[in-house]
C-alpha atoms as one frame of an Amber mdcrd trajectory, in Angstrom:
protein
  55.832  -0.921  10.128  56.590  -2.402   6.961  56.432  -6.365   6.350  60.030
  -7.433   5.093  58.603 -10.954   3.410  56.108  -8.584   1.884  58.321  -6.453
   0.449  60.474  -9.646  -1.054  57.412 -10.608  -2.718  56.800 -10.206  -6.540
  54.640  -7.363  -7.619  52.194  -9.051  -9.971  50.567  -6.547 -12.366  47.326
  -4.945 -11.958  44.270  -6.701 -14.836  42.186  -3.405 -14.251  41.885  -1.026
 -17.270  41.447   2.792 -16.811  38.077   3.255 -17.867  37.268   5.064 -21.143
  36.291   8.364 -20.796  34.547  10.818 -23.598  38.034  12.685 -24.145  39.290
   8.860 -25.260  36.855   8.403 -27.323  36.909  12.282 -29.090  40.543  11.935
 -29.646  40.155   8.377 -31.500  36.691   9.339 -33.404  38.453  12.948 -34.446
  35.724  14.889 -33.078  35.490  17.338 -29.908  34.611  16.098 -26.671  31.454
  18.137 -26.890  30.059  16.427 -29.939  30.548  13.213 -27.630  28.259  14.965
 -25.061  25.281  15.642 -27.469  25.672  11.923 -29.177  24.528  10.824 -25.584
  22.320  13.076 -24.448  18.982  12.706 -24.952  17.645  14.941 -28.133  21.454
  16.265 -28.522  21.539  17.898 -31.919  24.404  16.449 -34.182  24.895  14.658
 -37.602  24.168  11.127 -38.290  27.282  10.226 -40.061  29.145  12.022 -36.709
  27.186   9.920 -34.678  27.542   6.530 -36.124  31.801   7.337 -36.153  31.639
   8.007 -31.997  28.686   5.242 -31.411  31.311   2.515 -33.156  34.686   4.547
 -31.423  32.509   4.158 -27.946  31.756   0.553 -28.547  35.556  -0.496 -29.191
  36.199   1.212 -25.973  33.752   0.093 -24.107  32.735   3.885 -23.131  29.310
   4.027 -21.229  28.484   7.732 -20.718  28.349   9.249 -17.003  24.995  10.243
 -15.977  26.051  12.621 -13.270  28.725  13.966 -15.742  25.804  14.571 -18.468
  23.754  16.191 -15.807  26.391  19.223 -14.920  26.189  20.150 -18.533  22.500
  19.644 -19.484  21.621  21.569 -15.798  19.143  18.293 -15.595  19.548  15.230
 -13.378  17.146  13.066 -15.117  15.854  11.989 -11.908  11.771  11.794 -10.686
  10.592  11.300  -7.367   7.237   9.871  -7.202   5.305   9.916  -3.889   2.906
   7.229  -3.223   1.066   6.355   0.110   1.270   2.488   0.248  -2.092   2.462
   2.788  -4.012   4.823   1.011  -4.840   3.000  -1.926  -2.894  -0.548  -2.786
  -3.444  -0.652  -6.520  -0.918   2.218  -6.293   1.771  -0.809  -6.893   0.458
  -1.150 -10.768   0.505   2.669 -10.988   3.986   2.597 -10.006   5.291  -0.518
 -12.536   3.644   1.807 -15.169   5.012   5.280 -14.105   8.726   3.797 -13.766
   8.520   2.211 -17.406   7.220   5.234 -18.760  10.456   7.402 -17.250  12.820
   4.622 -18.008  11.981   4.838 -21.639  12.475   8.951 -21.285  16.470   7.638
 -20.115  14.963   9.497 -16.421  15.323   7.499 -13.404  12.938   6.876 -10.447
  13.198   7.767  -6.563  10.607   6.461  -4.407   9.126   8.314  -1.638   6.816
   5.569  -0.107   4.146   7.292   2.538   2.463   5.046   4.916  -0.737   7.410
   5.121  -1.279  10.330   3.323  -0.627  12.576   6.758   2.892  11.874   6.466
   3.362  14.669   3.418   5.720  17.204   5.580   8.603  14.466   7.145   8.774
  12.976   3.022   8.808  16.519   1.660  11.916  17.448   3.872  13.682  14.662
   2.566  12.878  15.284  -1.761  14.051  18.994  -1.016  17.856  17.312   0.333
  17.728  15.640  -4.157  18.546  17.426  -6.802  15.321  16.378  -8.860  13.881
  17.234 -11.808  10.136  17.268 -11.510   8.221  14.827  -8.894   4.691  13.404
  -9.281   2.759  13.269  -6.420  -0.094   9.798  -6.067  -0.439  11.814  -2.208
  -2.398  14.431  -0.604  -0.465  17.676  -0.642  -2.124  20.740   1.182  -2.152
  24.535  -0.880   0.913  25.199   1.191   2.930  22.212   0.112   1.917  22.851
  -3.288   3.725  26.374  -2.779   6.675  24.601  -1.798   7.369  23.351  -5.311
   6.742  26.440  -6.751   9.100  28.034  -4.092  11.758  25.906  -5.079  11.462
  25.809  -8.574  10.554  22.025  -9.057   7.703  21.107 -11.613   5.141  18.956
 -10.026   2.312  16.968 -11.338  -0.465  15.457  -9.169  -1.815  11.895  -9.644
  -5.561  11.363  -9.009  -5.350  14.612  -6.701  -7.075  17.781  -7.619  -5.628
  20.736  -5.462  -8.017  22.519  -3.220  -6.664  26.124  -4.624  -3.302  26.120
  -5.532  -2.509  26.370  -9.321  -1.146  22.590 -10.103  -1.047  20.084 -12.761
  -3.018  17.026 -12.627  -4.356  13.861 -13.871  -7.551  12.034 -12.165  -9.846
   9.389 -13.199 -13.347  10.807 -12.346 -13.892   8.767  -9.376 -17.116  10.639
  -8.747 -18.927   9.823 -11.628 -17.882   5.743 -11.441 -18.602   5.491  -8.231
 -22.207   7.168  -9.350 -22.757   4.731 -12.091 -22.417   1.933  -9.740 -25.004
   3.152  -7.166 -27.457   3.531 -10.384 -26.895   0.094 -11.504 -27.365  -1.097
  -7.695 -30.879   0.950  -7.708 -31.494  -0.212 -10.997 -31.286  -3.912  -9.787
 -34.082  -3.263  -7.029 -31.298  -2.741  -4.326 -33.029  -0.635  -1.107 -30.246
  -2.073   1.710 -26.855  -0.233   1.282 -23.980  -0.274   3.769 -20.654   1.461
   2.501 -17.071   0.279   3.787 -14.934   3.137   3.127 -11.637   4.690   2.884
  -9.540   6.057   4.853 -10.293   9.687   6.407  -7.129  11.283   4.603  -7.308
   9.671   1.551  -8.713  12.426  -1.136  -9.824   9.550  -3.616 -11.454   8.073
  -0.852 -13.147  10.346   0.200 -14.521  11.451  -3.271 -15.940   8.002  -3.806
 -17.561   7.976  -0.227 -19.559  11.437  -0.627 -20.291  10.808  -4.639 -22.056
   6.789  -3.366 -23.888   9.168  -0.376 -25.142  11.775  -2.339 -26.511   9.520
  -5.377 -28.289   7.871  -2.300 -29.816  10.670  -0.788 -31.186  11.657  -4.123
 -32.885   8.548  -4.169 -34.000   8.831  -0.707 -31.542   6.946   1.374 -30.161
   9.300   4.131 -28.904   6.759   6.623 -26.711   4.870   4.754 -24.426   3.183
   7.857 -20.432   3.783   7.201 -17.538   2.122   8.655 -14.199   2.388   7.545
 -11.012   0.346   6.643  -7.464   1.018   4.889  -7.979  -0.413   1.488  -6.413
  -3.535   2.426  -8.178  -6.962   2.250  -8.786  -7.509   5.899  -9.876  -3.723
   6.066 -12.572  -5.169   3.904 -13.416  -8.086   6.020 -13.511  -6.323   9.287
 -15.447  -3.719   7.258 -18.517  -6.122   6.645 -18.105  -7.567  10.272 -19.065
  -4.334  11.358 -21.730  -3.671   9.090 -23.494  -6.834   9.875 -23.165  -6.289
  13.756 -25.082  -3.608  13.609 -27.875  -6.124  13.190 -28.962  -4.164   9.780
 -30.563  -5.668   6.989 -28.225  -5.882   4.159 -28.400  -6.362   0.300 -25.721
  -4.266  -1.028 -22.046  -3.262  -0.430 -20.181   0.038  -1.516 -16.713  -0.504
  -1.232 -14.220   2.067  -1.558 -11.639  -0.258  -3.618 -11.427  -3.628  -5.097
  -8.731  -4.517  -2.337 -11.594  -4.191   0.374 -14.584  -5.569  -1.986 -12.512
  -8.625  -1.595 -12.197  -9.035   2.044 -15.739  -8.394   2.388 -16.861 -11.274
  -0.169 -14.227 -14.045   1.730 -16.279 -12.606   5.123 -19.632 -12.638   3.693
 -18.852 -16.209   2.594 -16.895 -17.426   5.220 -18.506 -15.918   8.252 -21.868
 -15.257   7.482 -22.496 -17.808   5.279 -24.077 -15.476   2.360 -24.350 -16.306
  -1.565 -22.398 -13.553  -3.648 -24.450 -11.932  -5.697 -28.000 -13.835  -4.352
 -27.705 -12.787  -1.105 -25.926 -10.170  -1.232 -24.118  -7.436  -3.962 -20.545
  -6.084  -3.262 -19.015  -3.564  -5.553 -15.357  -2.395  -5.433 -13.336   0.322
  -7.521 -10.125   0.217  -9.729 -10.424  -2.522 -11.956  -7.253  -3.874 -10.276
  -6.039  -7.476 -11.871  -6.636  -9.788  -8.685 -10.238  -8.199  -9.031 -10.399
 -10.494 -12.082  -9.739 -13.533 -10.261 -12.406 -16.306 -11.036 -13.399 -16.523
  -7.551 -14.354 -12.805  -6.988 -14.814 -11.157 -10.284 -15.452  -8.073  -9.049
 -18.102  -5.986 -10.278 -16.189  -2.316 -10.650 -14.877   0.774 -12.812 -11.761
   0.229 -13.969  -9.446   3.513 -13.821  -7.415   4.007 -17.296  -4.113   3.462
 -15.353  -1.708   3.035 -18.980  -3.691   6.635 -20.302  -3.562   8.176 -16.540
   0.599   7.857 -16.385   1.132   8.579 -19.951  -0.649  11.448 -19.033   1.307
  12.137 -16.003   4.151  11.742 -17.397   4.398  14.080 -20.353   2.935  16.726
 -18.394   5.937  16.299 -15.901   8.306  16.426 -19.186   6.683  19.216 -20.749
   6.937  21.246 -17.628  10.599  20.653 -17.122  11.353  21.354 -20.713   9.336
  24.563 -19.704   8.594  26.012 -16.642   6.527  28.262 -17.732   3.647  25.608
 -18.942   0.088  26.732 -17.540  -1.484  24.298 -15.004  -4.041  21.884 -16.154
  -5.875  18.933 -15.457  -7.194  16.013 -17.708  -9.798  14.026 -16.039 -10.497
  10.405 -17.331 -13.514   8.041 -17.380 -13.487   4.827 -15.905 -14.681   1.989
 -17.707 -17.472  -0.331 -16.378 -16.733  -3.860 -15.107 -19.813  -5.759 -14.817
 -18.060  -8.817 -13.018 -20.078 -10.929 -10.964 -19.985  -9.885  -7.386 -23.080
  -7.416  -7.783 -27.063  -8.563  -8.725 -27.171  -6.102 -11.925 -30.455  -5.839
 -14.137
């Protein structure tokens, strides 16, 4: 029922504007509303002197162009997912700052898929196949089979620091392998005969690279029973990582950890609990080169992944193969750089 003493009331006029659309700003700039389209879209073919007359028309107007509007005419959403397992490896949060700046500057927008272990592929890949996306990049373990998925459903993928086992895919590593080699070397070098390794998870494929790389270097110098324990790349999986090394009542001189994150924990434990001297008594090596790894009271001795190269990488590899989905797969594998810090006795 209506209100009468509403109805007696004064209509007061409305202060919001219809907002400008591309036809508005066609009709004023004497072009077509096509030639509007291109002037926004990204690499949209169409004469300077045409596109400084609709940029100024637009700006008078106040037009912004539509994104979802641009994407029903281009066939393209300009939208990424990126899958990242937040346990697996927590320098993934640098990885990500670069990979979104990288697509922001391409105009292409960012949807996070954040895994809390690398098994939890299948529930995130139900949920990318419900957006229409352009391309995804992958910083997670996906099985042959997933990687058929993408295929299946026509969506160009690019895998970060993942090599597939068989499946035909696109990808960018840093060649943990050969790092984590070069440290053992320089831990031999140094007179080092007492290893313990804290490593990575079990599902984490960079993980486990660096574990079996640091065991086989050792073997080949004769050390087959190199004890293991494992954490979750986090800083107290590095402390309770070198509580359990030390309780095995093993001698101890050096310490192979799978990331900086846990070479961390593991130097606050050595100090804190066990009273140790870092590097005098005892040598603790990480991986990443990540920036709190810089701090002045760790100064981590590591190798330092290329993360600026690895994403520019990543990403123009995911462009190219949208542009063309027809691009052959490849990988580009990067060095890591030596960081001689001062966690580790070095010669």
């Amino acid at each position: 029922m209506l209100d009468e003493d509403a109805m007696d009331q004064p209509v007061k006029p409305t202060t919001l504007a219809r907002r400008a659309t591309s036809y508005d700003v066609a009709r004023k700039a004497g072009v077509s509303q096509s030639a509007v389209s291109r002037c926004f879209a990204p690499g949209g073919s169409i004469a300077p002197a045409t596109r400084k007359r609709i940029e100024k028309v637009a700006a008078e107007l106040g037009y912004r162009p539509n994104a979802l509007a641009q994407g029903l005419i281009s066939g393209r959403t300009n939208m990424v997912a990126v899958l990242i397992s937040s346990l697996t490896n927590l320098y993934y949060p640098e990885v990500l700052e670069e990979l979104t700046r990288r697509l922001t500057e391409r105009d292409t927008r960012v949807l996070l898929f954040s895994l809390r272990a690398e098994g939890e592929v299948d529930e995130v890949l139900d949920q990318v196949w419900r957006h229409s996306l352009d391309g995804v990049i992958s910083a997670a373990r996906l099985s042959d089979a997933q990687i058929q998925l993408f295929e299946d459903h026509r969506v160009p993928l690019v895998l970060y620091n993942r090599v597939p086992a068989k499946a035909r895919a696109a990808s960018v590593c840093c060649d943990s392998a050969a790092g984590e080699v070069e440290l053992v070397e320089r831990l031999l070098a140094a007179g080092h005969r007492d290893f313990g390794i804290i490593a990575g998870p079990e599902d984490s494929y960079v993980g486990e690279e660096r574990r079996r790389a640091a065991l086989d270097r050792l073997a080949a110098a004769g050390f087959n029973d190199v004890p293991v324990v494992r954490g979750d790349f986090s800083y107290s999986g590095g402390r309770e990582g070198l509580r359990q090394l030390m309780a095995g009542g093993i001698s101890l001189n050096a310490v192979i950890c799978g990331n900086d994150q846990m070479a961390i924990g593991a130097i606050d434990c050595a100090r804190e609990a066990f009273k140790l001297k870092i590097p005098d008594d005892l040598s603790i090596v990480g991986f990443d080169g990540t920036a709190p790894a810089s701090w002045s009271s760790y100064r981590v001795t590591s190798i330092r992944q290329p993360v600026r190269r690895m994403t520019e990488a990543a990403v123009s590899m995911l462009i190219e193969r949208i542009e063309n989905e027809n691009t052959s797969a490849e990988r580009r594998l990067f060095a890591g750089e030596f960081v001689r810090g001062a966690s580790a006795r070095l010669a």
